[in-house]
KOLTI-32090 format. One line per 3 residues: for each residue x, z, y of N, C-alpha, C. Coordinates in nm, 2 decimals. Each point is the difference from the previous one (the first is absolute). Layout:
X/Z/Y/X/Z/Y/X/Z/Y  ...;
// end
This chain:
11.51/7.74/6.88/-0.15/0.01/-0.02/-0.05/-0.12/-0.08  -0.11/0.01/-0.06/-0.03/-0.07/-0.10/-0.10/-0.11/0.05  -0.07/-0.09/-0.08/-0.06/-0.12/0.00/-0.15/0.10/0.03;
-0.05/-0.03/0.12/-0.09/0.05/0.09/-0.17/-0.03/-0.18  -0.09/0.12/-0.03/-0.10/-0.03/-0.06/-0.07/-0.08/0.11  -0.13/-0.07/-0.10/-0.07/-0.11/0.07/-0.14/0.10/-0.01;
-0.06/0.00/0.06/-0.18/0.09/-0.01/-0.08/-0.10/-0.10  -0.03/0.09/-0.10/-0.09/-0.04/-0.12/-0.14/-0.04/0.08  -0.05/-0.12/-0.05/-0.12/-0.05/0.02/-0.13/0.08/-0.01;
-0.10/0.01/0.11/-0.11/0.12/-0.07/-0.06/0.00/-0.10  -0.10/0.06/-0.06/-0.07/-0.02/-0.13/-0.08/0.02/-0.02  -0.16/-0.03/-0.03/-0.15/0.03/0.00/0.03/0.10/-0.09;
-0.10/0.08/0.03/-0.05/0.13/-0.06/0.08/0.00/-0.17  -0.11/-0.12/-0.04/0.02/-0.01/-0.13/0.11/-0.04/-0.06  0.13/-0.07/0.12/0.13/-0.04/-0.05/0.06/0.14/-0.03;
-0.05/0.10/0.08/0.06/0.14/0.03/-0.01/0.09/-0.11  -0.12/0.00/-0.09/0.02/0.03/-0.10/0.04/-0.05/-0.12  -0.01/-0.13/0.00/0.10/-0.06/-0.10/0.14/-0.01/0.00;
0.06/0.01/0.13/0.12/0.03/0.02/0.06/0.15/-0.07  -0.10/0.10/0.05/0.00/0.14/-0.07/0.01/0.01/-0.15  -0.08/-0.09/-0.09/-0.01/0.01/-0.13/0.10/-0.11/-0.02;
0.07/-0.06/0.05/0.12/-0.05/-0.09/0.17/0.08/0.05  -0.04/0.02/0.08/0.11/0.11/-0.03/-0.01/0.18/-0.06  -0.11/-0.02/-0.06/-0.03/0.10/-0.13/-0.08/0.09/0.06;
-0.05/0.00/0.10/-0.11/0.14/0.07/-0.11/-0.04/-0.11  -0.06/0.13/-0.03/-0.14/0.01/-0.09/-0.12/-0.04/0.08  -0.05/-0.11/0.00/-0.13/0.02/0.06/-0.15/0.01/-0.05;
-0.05/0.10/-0.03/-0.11/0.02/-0.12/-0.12/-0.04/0.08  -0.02/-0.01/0.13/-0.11/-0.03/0.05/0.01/-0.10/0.15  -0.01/-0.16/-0.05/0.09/-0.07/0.12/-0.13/0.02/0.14;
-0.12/-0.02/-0.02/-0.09/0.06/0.07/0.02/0.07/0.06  0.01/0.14/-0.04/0.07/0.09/0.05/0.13/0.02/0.10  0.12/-0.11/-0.02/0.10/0.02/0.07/-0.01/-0.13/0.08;
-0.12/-0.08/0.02/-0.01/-0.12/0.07/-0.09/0.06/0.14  -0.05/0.11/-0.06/-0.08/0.08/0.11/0.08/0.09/0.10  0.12/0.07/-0.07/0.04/0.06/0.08/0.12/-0.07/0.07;
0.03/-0.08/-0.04/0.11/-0.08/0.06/-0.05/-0.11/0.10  -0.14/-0.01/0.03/-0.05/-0.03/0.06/-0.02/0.07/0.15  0.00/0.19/-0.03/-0.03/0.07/0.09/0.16/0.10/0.03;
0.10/-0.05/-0.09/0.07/0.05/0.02/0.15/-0.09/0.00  0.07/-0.02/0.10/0.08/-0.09/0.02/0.14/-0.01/-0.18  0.00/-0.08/-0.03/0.13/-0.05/-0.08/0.13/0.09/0.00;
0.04/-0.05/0.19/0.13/0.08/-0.01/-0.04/0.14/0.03  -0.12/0.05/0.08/0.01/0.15/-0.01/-0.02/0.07/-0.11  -0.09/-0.04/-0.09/0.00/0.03/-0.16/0.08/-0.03/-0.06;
0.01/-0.10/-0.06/0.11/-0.04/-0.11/0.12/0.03/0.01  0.08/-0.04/0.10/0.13/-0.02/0.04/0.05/0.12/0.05  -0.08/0.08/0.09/0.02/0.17/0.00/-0.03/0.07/-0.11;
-0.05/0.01/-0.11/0.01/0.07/-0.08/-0.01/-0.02/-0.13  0.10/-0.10/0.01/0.07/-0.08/-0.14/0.14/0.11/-0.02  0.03/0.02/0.11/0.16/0.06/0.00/-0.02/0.10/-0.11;
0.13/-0.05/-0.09/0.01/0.10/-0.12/-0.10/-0.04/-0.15  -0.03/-0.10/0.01/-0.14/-0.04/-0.06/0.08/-0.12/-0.09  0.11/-0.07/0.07/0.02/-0.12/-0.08/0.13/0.02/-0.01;
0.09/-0.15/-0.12/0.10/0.06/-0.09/0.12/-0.12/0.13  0.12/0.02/-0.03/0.07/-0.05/0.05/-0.03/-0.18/0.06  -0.06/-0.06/-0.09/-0.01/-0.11/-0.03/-0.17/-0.04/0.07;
-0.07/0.10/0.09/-0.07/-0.02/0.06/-0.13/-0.02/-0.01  0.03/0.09/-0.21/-0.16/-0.04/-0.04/-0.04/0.11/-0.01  -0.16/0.07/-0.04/-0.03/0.13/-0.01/0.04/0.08/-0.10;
0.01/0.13/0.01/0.06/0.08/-0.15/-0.14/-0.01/-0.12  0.04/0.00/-0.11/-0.13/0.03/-0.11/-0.08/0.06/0.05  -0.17/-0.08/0.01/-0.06/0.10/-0.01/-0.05/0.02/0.18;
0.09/-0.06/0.05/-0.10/0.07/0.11/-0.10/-0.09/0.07  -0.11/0.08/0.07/-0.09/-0.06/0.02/-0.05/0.00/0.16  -0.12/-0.12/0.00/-0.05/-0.05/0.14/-0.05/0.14/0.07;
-0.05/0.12/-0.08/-0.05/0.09/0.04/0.08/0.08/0.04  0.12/0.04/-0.09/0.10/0.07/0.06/0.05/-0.02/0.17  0.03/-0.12/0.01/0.04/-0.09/0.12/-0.13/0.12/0.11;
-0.13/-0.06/-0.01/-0.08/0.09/0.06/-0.03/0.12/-0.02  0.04/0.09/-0.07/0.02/0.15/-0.01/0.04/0.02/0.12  0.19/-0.03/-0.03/0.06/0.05/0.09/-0.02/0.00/0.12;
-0.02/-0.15/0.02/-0.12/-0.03/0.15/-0.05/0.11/0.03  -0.10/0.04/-0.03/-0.15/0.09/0.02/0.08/0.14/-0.02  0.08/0.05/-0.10/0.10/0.11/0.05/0.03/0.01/0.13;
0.11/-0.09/0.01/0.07/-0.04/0.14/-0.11/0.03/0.09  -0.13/-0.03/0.03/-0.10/-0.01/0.12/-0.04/0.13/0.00  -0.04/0.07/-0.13/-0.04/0.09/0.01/0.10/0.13/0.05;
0.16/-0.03/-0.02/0.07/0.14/0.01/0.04/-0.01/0.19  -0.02/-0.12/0.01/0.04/-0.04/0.13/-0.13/0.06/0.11  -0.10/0.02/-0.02/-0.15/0.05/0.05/0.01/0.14/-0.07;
0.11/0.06/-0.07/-0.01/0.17/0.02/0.08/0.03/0.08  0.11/-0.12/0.00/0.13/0.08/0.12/-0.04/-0.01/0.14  -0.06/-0.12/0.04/0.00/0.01/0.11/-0.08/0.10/0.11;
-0.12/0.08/-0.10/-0.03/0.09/0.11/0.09/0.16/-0.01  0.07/0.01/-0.07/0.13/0.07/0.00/0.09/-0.03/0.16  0.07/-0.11/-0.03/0.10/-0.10/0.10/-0.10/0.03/0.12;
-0.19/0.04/0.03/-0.01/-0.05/0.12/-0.04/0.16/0.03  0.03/0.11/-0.12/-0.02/0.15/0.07/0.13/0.01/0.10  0.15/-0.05/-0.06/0.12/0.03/0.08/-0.01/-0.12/0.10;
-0.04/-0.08/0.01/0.00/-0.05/0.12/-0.08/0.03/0.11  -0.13/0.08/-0.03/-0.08/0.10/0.07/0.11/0.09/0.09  0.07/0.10/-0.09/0.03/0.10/0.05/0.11/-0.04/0.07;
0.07/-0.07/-0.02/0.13/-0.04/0.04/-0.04/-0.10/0.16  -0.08/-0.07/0.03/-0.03/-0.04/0.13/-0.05/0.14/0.06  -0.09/0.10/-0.07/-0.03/0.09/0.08/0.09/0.12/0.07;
0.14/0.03/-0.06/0.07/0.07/-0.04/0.12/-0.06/0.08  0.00/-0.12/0.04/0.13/-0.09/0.08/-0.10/0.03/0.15  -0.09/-0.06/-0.04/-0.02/-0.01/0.14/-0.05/0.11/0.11;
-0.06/0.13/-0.07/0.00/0.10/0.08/0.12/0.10/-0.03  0.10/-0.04/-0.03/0.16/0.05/0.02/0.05/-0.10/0.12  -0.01/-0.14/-0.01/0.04/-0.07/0.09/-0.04/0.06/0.16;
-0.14/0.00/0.01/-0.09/0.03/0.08/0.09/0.18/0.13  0.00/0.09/-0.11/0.08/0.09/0.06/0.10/0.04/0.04  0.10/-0.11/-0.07/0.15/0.01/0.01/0.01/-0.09/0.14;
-0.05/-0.12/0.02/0.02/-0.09/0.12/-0.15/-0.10/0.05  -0.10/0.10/-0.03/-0.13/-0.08/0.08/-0.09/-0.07/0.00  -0.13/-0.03/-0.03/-0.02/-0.12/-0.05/0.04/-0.19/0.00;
0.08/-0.01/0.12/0.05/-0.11/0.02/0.13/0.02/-0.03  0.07/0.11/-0.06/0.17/0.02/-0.04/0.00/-0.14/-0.09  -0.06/-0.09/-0.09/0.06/-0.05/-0.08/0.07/-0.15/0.07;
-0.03/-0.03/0.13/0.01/-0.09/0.12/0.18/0.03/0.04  0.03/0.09/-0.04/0.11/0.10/0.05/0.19/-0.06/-0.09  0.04/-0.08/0.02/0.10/-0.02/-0.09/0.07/0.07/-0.05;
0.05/0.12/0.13/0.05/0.12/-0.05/-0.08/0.11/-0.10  -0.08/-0.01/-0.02/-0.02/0.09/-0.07/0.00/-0.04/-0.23  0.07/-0.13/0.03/0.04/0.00/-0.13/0.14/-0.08/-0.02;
0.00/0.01/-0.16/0.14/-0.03/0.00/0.08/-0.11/0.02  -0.11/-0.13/0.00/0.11/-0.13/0.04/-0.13/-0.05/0.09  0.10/-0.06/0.14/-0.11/-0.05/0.04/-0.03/-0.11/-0.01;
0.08/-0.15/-0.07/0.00/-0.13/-0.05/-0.15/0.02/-0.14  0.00/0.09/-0.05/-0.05/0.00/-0.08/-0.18/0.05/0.05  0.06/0.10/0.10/-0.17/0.04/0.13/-0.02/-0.10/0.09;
0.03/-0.15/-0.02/0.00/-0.09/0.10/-0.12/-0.08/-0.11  0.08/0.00/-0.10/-0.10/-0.04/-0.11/-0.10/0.04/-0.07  -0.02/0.12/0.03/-0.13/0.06/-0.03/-0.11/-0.03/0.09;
0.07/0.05/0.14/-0.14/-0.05/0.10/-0.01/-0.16/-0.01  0.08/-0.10/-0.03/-0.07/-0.13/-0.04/-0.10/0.02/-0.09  0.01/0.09/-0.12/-0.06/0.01/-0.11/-0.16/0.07/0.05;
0.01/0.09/0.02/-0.10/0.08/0.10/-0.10/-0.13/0.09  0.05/-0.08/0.07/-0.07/-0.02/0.09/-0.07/-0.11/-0.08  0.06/-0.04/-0.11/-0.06/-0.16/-0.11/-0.13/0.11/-0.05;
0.02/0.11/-0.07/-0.10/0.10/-0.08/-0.08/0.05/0.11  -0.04/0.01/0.10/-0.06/0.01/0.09/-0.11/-0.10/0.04  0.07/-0.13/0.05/-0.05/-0.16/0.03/-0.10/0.00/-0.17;
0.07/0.04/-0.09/-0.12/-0.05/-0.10/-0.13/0.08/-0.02  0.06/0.17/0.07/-0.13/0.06/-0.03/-0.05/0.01/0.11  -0.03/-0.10/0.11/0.00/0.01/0.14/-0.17/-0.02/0.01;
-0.07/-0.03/-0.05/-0.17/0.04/-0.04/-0.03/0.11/-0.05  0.10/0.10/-0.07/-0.05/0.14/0.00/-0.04/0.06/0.09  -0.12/0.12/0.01/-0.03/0.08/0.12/0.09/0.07/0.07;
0.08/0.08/-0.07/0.09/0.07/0.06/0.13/-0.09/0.03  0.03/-0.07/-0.03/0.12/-0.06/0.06/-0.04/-0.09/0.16  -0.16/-0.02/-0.01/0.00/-0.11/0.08/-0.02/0.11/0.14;
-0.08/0.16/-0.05/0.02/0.09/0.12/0.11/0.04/0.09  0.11/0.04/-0.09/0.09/0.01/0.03/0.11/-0.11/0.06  -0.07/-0.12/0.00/0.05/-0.14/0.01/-0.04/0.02/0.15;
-0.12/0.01/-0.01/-0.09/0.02/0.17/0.04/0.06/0.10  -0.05/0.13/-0.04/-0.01/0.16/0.07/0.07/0.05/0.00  0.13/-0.04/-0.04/0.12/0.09/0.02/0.12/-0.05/0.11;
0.10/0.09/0.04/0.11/-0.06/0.07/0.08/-0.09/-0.09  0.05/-0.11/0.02/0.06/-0.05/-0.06/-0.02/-0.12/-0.12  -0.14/0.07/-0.06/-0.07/-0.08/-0.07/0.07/0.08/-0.14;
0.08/0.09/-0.01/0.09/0.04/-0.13/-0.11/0.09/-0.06  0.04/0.00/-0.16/-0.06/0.08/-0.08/0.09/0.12/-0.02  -0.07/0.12/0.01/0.06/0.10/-0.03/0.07/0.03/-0.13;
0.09/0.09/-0.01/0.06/-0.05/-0.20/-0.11/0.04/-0.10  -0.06/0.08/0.05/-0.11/0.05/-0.12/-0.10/-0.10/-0.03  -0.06/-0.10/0.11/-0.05/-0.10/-0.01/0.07/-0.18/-0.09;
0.16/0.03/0.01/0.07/-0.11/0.00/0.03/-0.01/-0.11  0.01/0.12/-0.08/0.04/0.04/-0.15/-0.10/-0.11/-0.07  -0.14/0.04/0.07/-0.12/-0.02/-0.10/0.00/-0.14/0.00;
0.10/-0.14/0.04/-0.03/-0.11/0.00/0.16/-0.04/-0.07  0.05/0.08/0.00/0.17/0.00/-0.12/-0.04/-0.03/-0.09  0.08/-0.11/-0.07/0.00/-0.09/-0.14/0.09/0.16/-0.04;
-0.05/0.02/-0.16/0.10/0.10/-0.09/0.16/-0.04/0.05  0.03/-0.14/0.04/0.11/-0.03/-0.03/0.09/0.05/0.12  -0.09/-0.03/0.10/0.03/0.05/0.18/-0.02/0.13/0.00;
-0.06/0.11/-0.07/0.00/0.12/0.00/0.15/0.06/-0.03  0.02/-0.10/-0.14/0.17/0.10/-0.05/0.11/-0.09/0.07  -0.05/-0.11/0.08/0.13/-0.06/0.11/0.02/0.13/0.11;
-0.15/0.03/0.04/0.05/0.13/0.09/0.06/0.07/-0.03  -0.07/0.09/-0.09/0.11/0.15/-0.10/0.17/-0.03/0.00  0.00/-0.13/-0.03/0.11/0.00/-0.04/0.09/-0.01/0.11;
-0.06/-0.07/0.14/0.08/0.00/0.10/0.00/0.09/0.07  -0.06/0.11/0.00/-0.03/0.21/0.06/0.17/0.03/0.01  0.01/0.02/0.08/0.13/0.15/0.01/-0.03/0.08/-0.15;
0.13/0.02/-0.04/0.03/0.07/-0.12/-0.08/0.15/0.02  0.02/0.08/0.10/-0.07/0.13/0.01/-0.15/-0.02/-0.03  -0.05/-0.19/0.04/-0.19/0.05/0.00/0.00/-0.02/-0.11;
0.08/-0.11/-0.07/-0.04/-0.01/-0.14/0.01/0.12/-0.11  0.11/0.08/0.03/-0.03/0.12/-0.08/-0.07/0.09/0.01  -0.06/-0.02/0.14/-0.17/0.14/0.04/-0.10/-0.08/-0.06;
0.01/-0.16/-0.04/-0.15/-0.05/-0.07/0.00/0.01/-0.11  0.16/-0.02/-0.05/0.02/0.00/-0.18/-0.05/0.17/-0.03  0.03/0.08/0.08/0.01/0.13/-0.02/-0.15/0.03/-0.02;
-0.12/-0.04/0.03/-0.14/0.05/0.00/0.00/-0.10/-0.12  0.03/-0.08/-0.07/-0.03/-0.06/-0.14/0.13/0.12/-0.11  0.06/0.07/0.07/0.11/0.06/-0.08/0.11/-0.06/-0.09;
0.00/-0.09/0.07/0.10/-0.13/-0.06/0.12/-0.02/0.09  0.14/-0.02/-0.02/0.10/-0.06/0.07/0.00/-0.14/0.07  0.06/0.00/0.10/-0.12/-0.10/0.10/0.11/-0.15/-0.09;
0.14/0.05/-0.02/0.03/-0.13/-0.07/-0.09/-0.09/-0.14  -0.08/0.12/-0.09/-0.07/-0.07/-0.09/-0.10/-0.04/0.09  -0.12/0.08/0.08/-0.08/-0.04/0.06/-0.01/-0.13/0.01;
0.14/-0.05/0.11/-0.01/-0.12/0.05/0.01/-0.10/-0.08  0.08/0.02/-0.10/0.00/-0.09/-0.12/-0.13/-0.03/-0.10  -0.10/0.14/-0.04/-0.10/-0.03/-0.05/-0.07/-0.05/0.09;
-0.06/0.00/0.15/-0.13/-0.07/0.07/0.08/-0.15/-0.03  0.16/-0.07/0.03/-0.05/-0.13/0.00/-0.01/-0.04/-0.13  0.03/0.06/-0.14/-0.05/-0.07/-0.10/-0.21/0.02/-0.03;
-0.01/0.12/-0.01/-0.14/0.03/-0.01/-0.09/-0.10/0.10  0.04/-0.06/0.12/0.00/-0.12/0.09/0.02/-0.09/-0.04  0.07/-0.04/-0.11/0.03/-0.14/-0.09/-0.12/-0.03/-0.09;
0.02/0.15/-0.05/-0.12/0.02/-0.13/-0.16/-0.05/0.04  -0.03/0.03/0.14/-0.13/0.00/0.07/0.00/-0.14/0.04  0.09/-0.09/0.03/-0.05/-0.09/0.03/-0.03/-0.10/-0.14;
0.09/0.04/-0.06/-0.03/-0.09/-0.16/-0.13/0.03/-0.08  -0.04/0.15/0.02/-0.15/0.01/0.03/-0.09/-0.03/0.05  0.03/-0.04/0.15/-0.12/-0.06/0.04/0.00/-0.15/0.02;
0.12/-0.04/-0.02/-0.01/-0.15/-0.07/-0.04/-0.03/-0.14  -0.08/0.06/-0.07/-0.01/-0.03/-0.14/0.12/0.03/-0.05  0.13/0.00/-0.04/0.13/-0.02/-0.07/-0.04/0.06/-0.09;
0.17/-0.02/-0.09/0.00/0.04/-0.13/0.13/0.14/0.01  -0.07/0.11/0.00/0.11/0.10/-0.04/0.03/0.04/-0.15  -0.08/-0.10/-0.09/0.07/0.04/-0.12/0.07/-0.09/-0.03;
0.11/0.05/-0.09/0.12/-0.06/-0.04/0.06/-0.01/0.14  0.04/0.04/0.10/0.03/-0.03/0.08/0.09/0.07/0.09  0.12/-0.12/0.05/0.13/0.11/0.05/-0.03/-0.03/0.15;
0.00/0.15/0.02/-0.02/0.03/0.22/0.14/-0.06/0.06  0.00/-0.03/0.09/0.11/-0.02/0.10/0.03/0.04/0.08  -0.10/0.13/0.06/0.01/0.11/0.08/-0.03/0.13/-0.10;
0.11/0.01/-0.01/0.01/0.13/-0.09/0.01/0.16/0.01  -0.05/0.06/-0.01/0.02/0.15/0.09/0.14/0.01/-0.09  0.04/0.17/0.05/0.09/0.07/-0.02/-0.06/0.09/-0.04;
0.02/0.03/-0.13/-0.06/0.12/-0.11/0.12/0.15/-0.01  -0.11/0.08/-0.04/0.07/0.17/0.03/0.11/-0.08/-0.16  0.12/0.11/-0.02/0.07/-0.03/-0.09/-0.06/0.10/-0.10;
-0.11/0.06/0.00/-0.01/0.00/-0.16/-0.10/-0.07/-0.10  -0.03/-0.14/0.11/-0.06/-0.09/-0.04/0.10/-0.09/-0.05  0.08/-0.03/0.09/0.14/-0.10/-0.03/0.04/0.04/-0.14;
0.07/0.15/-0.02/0.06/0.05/-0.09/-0.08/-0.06/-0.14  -0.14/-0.02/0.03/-0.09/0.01/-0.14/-0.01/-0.14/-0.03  0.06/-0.05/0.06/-0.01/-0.14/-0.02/-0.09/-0.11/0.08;
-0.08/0.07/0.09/-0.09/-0.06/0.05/0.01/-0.12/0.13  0.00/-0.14/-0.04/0.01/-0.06/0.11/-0.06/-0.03/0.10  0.05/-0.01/0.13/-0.08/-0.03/0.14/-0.03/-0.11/0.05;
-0.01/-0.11/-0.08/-0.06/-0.14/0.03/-0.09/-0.06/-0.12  -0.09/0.13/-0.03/-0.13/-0.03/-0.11/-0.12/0.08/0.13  -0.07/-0.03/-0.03/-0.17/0.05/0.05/0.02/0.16/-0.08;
0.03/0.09/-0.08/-0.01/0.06/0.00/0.10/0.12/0.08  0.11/-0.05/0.05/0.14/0.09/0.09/-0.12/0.00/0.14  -0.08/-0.10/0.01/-0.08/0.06/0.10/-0.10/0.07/0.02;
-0.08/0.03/-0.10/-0.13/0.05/-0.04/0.11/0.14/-0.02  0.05/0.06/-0.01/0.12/0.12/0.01/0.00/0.03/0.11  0.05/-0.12/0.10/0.05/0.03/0.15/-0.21/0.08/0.03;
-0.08/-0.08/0.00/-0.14/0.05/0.04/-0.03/0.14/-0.03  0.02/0.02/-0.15/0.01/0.10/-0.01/0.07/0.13/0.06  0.07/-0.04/0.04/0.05/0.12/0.09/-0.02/-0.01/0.13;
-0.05/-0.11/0.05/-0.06/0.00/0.15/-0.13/0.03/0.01  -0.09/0.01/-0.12/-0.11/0.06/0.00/-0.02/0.11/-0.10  0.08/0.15/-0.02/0.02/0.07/-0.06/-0.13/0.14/0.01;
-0.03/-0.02/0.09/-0.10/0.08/0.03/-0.14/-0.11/-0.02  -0.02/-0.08/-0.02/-0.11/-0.08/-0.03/-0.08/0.04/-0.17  -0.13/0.07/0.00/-0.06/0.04/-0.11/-0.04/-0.10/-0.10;
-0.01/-0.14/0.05/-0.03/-0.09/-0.07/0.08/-0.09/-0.07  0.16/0.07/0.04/0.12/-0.08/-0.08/-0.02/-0.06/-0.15  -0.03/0.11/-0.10/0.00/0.00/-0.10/-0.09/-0.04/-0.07;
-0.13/-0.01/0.07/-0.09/-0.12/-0.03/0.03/-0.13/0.02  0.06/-0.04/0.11/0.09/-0.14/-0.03/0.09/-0.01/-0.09  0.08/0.07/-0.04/0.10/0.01/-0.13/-0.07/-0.02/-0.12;
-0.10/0.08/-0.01/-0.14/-0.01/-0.18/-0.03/-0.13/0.06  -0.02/-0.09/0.12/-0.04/-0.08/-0.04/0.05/-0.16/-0.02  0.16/0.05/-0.01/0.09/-0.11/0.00/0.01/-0.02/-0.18;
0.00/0.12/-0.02/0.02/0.04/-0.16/-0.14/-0.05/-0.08  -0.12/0.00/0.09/-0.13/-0.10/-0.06/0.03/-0.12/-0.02  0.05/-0.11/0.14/0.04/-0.09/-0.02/0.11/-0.07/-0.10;
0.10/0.14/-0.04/0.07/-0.02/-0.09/-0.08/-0.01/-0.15  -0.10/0.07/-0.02/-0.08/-0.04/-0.15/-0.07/-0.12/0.05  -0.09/-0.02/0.07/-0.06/-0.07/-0.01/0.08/-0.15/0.00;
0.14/-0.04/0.06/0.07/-0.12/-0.05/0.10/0.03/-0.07  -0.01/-0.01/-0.15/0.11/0.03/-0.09/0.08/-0.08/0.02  -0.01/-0.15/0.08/0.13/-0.11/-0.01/0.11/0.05/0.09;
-0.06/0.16/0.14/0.08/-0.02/0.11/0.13/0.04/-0.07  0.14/0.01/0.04/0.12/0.01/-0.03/0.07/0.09/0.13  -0.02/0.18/-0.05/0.00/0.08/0.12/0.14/0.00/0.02;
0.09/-0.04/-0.06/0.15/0.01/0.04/0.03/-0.12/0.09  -0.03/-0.13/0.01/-0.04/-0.09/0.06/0.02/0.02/0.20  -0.09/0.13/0.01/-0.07/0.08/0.10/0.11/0.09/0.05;
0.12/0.06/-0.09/0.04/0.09/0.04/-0.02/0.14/-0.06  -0.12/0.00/-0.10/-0.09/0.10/0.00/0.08/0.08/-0.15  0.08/0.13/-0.02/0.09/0.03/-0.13/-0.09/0.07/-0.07;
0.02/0.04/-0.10/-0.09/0.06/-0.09/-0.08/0.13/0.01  0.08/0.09/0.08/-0.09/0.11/0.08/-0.04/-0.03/0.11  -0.09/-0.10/0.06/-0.01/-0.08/0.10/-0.12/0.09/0.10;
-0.09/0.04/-0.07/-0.09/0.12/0.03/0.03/0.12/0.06  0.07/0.06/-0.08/0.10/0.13/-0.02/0.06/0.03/0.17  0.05/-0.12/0.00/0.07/-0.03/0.11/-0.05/0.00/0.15;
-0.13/-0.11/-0.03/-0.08/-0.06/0.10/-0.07/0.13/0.08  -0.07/0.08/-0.09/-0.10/0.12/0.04/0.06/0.09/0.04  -0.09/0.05/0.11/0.04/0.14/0.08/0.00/0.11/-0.08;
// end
């Protein structure tokens, strides 16, 4: 291992753009980028969406500019506020869809039940999980009724879904008996093995969403498992676009698909700097995407 880096000293606004213009960024209007770097952090702008921008040697390529830097930005925000009410139709149906399957198969309190899934080390750790997501939304109305008025103080599953982080949603799925997972995958018309693999990445995607993040240029680490005539085409599963595929086919009956597709393809004219391969996104990217 090597000689540990030391943390660069901070830098007033104005050190920040001079720093910028000497290692060759264009800045045609310092006003301008003294304002937004004002309202927009250094390393979440600059430093996230520099990648690919500068030459080995750490300086900018010809030519590029303070505004490009913020294109991509304002791309990035913008494509991230089309996906997510996408990501929050399948996570609609998918709490509704688990949990009145749950509900029938073993009760409203079955999810209390160790036996009824597949590891129980791993259903030991859900109800920890459960009872933290609970404790936080423990001033909601209905949690605090059912906190009250009921035996036990337990929330019913159809009730319990609705306080599941996306992430605790696909911890359940994934810990179901093989048989339920293929009766849930089966009403999206999907193989419960992709299923399970697309909710935890589309769960990855949602949180980097709702944290502000940067899904452009950007490699997932919860990756789905794509049909192979996506593989065959070359298409990889750790770009933002192998997942906007996975959506697509979980919301295949959705009439407003393809208006989100025209309107990825706006965003694409309207920032000529974005770099759709970057994304994942191949040349019949459209073609592909639409129902």
């Amino acid at each position: 291992m090597g000689e540990l880096k030391k943390h660069q000293p901070p830098m007033t606004i104005d050190e920040q753009v001079e720093n910028l213009k000497s290692i060759g960024l264009i800045v045609d209007d310092e006003a301008y980028a003294k304002k937004i770097l004002n309202d927009i952090s250094y390393f979440r702008l600059v430093k996230a969406y520099s990648l690919n921008l500068k030459t080995k040697n750490g300086c900018y390529n010809k030519q590029t500019t303070f505004k490009e830097i913020v294109d991509l930005y304002l791309f990035n925000a913008n494509l991230r506020q089309i996906i997510f009410p996408e990501i929050e139709k399948v996570e609609i149906n998918v709490r509704c869809r688990l949990a009145n399957f749950f509900a029938e198969q073993y009760g409203v309190l079955g999810y209390l039940q160790a036996e009824n899934f597949a590891n129980e080390n791993y259903h030991a750790e859900f109800l920890k999980d459960i009872n933290e997501e609970i404790g936080r939304n423990s001033k909601a109305p209905f949690v605090r009724n059912f906190r009250e008025n009921y035996e036990g103080g337990y929330l019913p599953i159809y009730a319990l879904v609705e306080v599941f982080s996306f992430g605790t949603l696909s911890k359940f799925y994934k810990n179901m008996l093989n048989k339920d997972k293929k009766a849930i995958a089966k009403t999206f018309g999907v193989g419960y093995t992709y299923f399970e693999s697309w909710l935890e990445s589309i769960s990855y995607v949602r949180n980097i969403c709702a944290h502000y993040g940067r899904i452009y240029n950007a490699k997932l680490s919860k990756t789905p498992i794509l049909y192979k005539e996506y593989t065959q085409a070359g298409i990889g599963n750790n770009r933002i676009y192998g997942v906007l595929l996975c959506l697509k086919h979980l919301l295949k009956n959705d009439t407003h698909w393809n208006l989100f597709v025209d309107n990825i393809e706006l965003l694409f004219d309207k920032y000529e700097c974005v770099q759709i391969s970057t994304m994942g996104f191949p040349e019949n990217w459209k073609e592909l995407l639409q129902h």
